[in-house]
N, C-alpha and C positions, 0 to 999 in steps of 0.2 A: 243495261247492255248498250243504249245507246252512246255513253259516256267511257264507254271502254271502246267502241268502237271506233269512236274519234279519238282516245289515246293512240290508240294500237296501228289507224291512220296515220298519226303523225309520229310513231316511233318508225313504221313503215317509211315512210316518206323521209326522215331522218337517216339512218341509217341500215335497212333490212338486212344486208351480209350484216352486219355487227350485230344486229338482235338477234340472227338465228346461231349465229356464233357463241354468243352469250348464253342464249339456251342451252343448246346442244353441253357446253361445257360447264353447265349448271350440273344439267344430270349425270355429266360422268364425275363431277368433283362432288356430288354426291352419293355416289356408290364405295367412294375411299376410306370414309368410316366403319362402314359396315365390313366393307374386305378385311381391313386393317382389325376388325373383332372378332372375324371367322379364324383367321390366320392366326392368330392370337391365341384363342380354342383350341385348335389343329396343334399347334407348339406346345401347350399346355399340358393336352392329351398324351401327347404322345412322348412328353419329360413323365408323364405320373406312367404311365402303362411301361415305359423304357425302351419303345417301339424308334428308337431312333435311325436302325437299318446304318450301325455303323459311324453317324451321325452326318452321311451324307443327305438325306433328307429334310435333319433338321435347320441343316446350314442354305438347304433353298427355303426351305418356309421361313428360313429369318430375312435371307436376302431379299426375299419376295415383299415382306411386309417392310423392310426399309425400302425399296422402293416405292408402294405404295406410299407411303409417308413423306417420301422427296417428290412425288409427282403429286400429293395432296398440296404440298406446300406450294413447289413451283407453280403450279396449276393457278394457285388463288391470286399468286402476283398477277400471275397473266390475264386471269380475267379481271381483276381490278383494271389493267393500264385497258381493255377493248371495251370495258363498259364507260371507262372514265371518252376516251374515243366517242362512242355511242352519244354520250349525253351530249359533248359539245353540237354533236349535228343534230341532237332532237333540239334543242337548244334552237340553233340555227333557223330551223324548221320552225319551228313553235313562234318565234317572235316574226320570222317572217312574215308568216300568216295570217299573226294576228293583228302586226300597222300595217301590213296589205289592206285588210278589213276596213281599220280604221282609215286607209288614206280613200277608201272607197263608197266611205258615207259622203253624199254629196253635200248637207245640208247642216248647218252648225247648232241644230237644238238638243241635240244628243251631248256637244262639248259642252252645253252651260246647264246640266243636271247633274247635282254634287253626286246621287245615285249613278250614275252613269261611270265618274272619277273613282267610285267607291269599288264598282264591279274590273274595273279597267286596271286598278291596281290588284285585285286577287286573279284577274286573268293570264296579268304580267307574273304573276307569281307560278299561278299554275302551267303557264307557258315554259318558261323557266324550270320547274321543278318538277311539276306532274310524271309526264311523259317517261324522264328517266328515272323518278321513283318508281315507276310503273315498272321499268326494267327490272329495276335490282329488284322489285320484291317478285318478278316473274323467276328470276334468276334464285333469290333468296328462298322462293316456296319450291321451284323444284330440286333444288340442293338439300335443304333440309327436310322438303318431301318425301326423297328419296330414302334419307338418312333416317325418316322416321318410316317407310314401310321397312325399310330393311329392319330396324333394330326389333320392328311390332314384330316381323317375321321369326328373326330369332327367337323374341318373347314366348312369340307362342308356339316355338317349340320345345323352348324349356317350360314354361307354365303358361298355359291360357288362360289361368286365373289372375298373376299379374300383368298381362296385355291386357285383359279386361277391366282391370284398374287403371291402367294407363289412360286406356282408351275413353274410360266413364273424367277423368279429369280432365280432361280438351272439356268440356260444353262453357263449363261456365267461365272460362280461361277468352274463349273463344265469343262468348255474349258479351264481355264485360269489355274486353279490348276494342271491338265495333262500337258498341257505348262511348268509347271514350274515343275515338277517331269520329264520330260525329261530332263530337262536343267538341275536339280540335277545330274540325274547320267552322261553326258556329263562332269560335272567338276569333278567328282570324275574319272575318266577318266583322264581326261585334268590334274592333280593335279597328278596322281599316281606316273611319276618319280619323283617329286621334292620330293613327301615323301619317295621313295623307299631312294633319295641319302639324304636326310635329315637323315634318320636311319644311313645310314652307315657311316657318318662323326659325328652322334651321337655313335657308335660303337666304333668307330676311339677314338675316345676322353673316354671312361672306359674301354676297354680292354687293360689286361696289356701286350696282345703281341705288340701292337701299342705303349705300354706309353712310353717306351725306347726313340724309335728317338724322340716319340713328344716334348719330353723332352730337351734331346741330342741338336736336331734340330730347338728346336723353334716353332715347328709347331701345337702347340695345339691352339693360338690365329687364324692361317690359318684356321685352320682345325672348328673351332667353326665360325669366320666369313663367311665360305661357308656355315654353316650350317644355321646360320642366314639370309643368305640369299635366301637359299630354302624358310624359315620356312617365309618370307616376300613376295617369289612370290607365297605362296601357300594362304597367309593370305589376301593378294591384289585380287588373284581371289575368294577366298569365301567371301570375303568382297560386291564387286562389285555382286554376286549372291543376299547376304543376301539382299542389295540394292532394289536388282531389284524384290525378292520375299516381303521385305515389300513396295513397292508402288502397286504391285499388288494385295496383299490380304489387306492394307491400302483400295482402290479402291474397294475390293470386300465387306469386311467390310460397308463400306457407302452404299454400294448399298443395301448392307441385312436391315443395318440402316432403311432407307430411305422408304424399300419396309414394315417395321412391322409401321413404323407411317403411311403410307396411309393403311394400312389394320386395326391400330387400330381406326384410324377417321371414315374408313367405319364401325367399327362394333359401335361404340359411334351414329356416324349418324343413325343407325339403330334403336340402342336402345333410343334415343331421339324421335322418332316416334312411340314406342312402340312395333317394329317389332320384340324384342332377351327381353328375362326371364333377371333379375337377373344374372339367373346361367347360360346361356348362355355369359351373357357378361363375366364371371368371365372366363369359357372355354376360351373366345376368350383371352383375354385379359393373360391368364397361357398359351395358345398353338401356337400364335403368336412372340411370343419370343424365348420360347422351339421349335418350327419348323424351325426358323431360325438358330437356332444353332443345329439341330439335321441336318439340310440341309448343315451347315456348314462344320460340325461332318464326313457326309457323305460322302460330297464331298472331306476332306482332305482324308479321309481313303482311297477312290479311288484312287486318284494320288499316297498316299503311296504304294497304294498294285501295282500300274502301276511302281513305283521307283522301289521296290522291286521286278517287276516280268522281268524289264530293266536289273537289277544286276543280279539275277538269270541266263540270257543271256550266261551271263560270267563263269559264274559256268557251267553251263549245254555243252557249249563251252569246258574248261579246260576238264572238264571230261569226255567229248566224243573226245578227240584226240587221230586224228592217230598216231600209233606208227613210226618215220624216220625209225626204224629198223623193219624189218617183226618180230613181234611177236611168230609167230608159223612156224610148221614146222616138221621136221621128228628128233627124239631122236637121239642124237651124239651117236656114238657109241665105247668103247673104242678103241685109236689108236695101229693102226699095224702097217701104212707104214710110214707115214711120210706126214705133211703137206706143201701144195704148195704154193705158190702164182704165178699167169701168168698174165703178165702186169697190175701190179695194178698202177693205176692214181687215185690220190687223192687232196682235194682240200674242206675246210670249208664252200666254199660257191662260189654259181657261178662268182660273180665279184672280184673272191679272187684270187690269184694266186696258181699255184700247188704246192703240198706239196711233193706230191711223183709225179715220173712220168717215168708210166711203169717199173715198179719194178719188177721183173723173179729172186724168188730164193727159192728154198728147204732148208727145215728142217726137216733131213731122222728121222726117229726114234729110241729112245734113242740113240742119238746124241747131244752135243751141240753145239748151234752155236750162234758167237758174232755178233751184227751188229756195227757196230763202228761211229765215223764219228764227225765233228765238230757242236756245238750247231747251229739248224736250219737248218739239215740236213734230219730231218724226218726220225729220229731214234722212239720219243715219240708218233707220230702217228702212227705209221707199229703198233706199239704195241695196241693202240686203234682197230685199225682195226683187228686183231689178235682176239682180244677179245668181239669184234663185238658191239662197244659201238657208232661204225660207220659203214657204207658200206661201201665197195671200189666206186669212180664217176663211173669208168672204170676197165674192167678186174676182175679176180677171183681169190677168196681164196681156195683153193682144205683142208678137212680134208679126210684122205684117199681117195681120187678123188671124195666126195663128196664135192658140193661150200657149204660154212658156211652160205651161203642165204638163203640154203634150210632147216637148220639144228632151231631146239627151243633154241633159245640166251641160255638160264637158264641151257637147256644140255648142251650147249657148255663149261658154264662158270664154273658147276660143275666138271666139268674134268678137270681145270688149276689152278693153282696155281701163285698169281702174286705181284710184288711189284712195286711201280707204284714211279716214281720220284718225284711226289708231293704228297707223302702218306702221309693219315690221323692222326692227332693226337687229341686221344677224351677223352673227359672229362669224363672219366671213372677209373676202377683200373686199375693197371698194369695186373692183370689176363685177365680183360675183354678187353685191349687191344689186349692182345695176344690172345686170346679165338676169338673173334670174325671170325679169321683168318678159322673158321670152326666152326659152333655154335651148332655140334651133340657134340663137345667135351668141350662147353662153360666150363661146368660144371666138368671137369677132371682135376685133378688138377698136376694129373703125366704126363698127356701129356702137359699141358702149361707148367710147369718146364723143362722140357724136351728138348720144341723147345727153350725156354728160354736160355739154356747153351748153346743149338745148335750156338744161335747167339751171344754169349757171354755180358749178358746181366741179366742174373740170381742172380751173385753177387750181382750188383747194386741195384737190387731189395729185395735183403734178407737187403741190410742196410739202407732201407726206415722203418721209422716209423711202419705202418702195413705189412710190410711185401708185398705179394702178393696184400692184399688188402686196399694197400697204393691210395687214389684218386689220382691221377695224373691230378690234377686244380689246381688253385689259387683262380677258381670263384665260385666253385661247391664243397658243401660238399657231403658229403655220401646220398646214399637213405634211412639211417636208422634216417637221421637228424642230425648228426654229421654236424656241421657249422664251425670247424676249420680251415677247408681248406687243399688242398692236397698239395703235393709236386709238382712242376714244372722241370721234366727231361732236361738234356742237348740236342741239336741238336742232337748230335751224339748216345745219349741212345734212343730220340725215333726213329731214324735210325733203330736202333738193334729192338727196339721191332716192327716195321713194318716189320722187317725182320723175327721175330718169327709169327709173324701173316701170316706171307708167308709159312713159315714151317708148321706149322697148317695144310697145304694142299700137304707138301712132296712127299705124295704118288699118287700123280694127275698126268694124262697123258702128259702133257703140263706144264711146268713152267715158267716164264717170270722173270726177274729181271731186274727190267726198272733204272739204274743209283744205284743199293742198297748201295753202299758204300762212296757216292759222299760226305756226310757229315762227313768222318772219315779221324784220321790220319791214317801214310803210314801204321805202324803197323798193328793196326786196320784193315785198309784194308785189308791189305795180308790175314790176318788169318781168317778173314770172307768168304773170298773168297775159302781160303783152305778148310775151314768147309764146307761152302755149294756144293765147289766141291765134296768133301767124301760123305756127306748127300746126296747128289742126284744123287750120280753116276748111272748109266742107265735109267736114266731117259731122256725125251726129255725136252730138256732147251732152251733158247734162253736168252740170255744177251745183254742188250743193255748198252752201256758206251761209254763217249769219254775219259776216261783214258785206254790207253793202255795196263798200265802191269795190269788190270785185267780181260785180257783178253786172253792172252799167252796160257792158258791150251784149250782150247775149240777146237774142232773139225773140226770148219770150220769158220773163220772171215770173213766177207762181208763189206766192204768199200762205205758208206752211202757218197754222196756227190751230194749237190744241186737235192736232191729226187731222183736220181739213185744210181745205184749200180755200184759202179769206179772200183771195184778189188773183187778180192775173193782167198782165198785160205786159209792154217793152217801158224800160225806164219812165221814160217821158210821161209816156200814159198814167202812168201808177203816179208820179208827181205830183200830175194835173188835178189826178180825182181826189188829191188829200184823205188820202187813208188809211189804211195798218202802215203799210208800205213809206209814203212818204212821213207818215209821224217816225217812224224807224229811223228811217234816212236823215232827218233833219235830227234826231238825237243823238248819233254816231258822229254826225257834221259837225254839232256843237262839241263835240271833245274835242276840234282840233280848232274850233275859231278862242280868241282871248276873252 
């Protein structure tokens, strides 16, 4: 019930005049059978009696039943085109809701749970499909609902003994069909990862940032052979379903068979004794077939509307999760002292090992400070957690002696400014790449230019094609329809422009630059570094890198090693004491002496 609720929620929320439209003209396109077999009777009757009153009578009960029949037919167009109406706004509705959901989890440990991708694809499903399967089979039960009391009705006014046949063959029609609408959504289920990796070795194989090695490397025949072999253990278990659902409704089939010839010999044996009109047998003989497939009709619709209220499950599921991060909380407030951390232990998951462990270090205000340290050192996490996309296992984050657990993620996040070592690159313009970086100023075009030169990245961009509003795809034209394709940036340019989308937010309490230069040469480097050191001067920064000289000017360096903190101090210092730190620095130095 609660799973129908949230359908009916969201067919509500979708379109309600079009559901109750839908309804309403379920049950009247369900009464057209059954007129159309009284009418039928009544004409029958009264050809066998000769009762035809001149035959002006008989020429309304014909007209009446051709009517009935052109407005059965019209009728069904018409609610085809208001349901097909209906579904796109459940539709609507449905996916709304559900990346609303998703854009609402604050914390990324939900995106890296293959379970998570597995439920998220049958919720896209049942977002998509539920809702308005749920219509049609509202619509489909009370149309054929209809059509099956009416015909019971006549049944049993011609014999109660064959409605009572009728009615004894629903049960098992009716067990057997929910059986097998479980089993449905268990293999869609059972099926989800092989589609989920079936897609991404179909990805693998048309995007052009894959097509290089597959090329290069051979590996597009790999890459298509795995994918064929999803698409074989997905095709073997719906195969073996399809199987098993046609010997059961084959099975159910015969039985409905089996049960309309012993109900039509009973109404034959009746009428051979005189006990049924004409027009009574003609009823039996039109509503003995029609009730078996209205009973058929009825009972698929059930099981569909029980698949569909199974998937639903999954949706209502997705969209009712908890957030890993406390969602709410007390408004950050801007920073005066300086942020803490006091032993944080960290760690992705319980049978994981620690990532960080017991980590104790300040970041006074407007100050910078580097964390440094060898890959897998739990430089890239501190920074996750910094930005609260995780909790610490253990220990606390102080923002002005307040812990960031108490704080609303979205305050927090509006006050930092960050560039993340696997920054994004989106199939947008180059404006809107930079733009993004703050979406009050999407729209300004002296402040993207701006952070634009800031990162030296501006040039590049005036000798694209469009200028600013050059698409930066190969796969994606413009949203005005332009299908020529954009330009594809170097490494190292969309470097700069995640680094102007970081500028975007210069004037923020907090800045991060998680590895920003990693993709540049030496030059390059320096002067990005120079830049953003001038650009953000007084500000609170934190840089994280394991190249050394970009880190020489900062305030305070902390020596990340196997998730602690091995050393601390300002360049000079760390030099002096010959330690992690300067054996480091003197081995990165010797790459570049002869």
């Amino acid at each position: 019930m609660r799973r129908l609720g949230a359908a009916v929620r969201l067919i509500w929320q979708g379109h309600r005049v079009g559901a109750l439209v839908t309804v309403a003209g379920s049950l009247v396109l369900g009464v057209v059978p059954v007129t159309a077999a009284w009418l039928t009777k009544v004409i029958v009757d009264g050809l066998a009696g000769h009762r035809a009153n001149g035959g002006t009578g008989q020429v309304l009960l014909v007209g009446g039943l051709v009517l009935t029949l052109l407005f059965g037919q019209l009728g069904q167009g018409w609610l085809r085109y208001v349901q097909e109406q209906v579904s796109r706004r459940i539709e609507h509705a449905a996916q709304s809701e559900l990346f609303g959901t998703l854009n609402r989890l604050p914390g990324l440990a939900m995106f890296e749970r293959p379970s998570f991708h597995n439920r998220l694809q049958l919720a896209q499903r049942a977002g998509q499909a539920a809702p308005y399967q749920l219509v049609t089979v509202a619509n489909g039960l009370l149309q054929a609902g209809s059509s099956l009391v009416g015909f019971l009705v006549a049944l049993i006014a011609v014999s109660p003994v064959v409605a009572g046949l009728a009615c004894v063959a629903v049960v098992p029609q009716l067990v057997a069909e929910l059986r097998l609408a479980r089993r449905r959504v268990d293999v869609q289920v059972e099926v989800s990862p092989a589609q989920r990796r079936t897609l991404f070795y179909a990805r693998l194989q048309s995007e052009p940032q894959a097509a290089k090695e597959l090329r290069i490397f051979g590996l597009g025949d790999f890459f298509h052979g795995r994918m064929v072999r999803e698409l074989s253990t997905i095709m073997n278990i719906e195969r073996t379903l399809g199987w098993r659902v046609f010997r059961v409704q084959a099975g159910l089939d015969a039985l409905s068979a089996v049960a309309v010839g012993v109900g039509i010999a009973l109404v034959v044996f009746r009428a051979m004794h005189g006990l049924l009109t004409p027009g009574d047998v003609v009823v039996a003989l039109a509503a003995l077939p029609a009730l078996a497939l209205a009973v058929a009709g009825t009972v698929r619709q059930l099981a569909a509307g029980a698949e569909a209220l199974l998937l639903i499950g999954h949706f209502r599921a997705l969209a009712g999760l908890a957030p890993d991060v406390a969602a709410i909380g007390a408004t950050a407030q801007p920073l005066r002292d300086g942020i803490t951390l006091e032993d944080v232990w960290f760690r992705y998951g319980d049978d994981l090992p620690w990532v960080l462990c017991g980590v104790t270090l300040r970041i006074p205000y407007r100050h910078s400070v580097a964390v440094v340290g060898l890959n897998g050192a739990g430089k890239s996490s501190l920074v996750k957690l910094l930005t609260r996309l995780y909790e610490p296992t253990k220990g606390r984050i102080l923002w002005d002696g307040v812990d960031l657990a108490d704080l609303d993620p979205d305050s927090v996040r509006q006050r930092i400014g960050v560039v993340f070592q696997d920054f994004m690159t989106y199939d947008l313009t180059a404006a809107e790449n930079i733009g993004l970086g703050d979406l009050r100023h999407l729209d300004d075009p002296a402040r993207v230019r701006s952070v634009a030169e800031l990162a030296g990245v501006h040039a590049a961009i005036e000798r694209l094609p469009d200028g600013y509003a050059t698409m930066l795809s190969r796969t994606h034209g413009s949203e005005h329809g332009d299908e020529r394709g954009g330009v594809m940036p170097s490494g190292g340019q969309w470097q700069r422009l995640a680094l102007a989308r970081m500028l975007m937010r210069a004037d923020r309490d907090l800045l991060i630059l998680d590895e920003p230069s990693s993709g540049l040469d030496a030059e390059a480097e320096f002067e990005v570094h120079r830049l953003v050191h001038q650009r953000t001067s007084g500000h609170t920064r934190l840089l994280v890198s394991h190249r050394l000289n970009a880190v020489r000017m900062a305030d305070l360096i902390v020596v990340l090693e196997a998730g602690v903190v091995a050393e601390a101090g300002t360049h000079q210092e760390l030099i002096s004491s010959g330690g992690r730190y300067a054996d480091l620095f003197r081995r990165q130095a010797d790459g570049y002496r002869d």
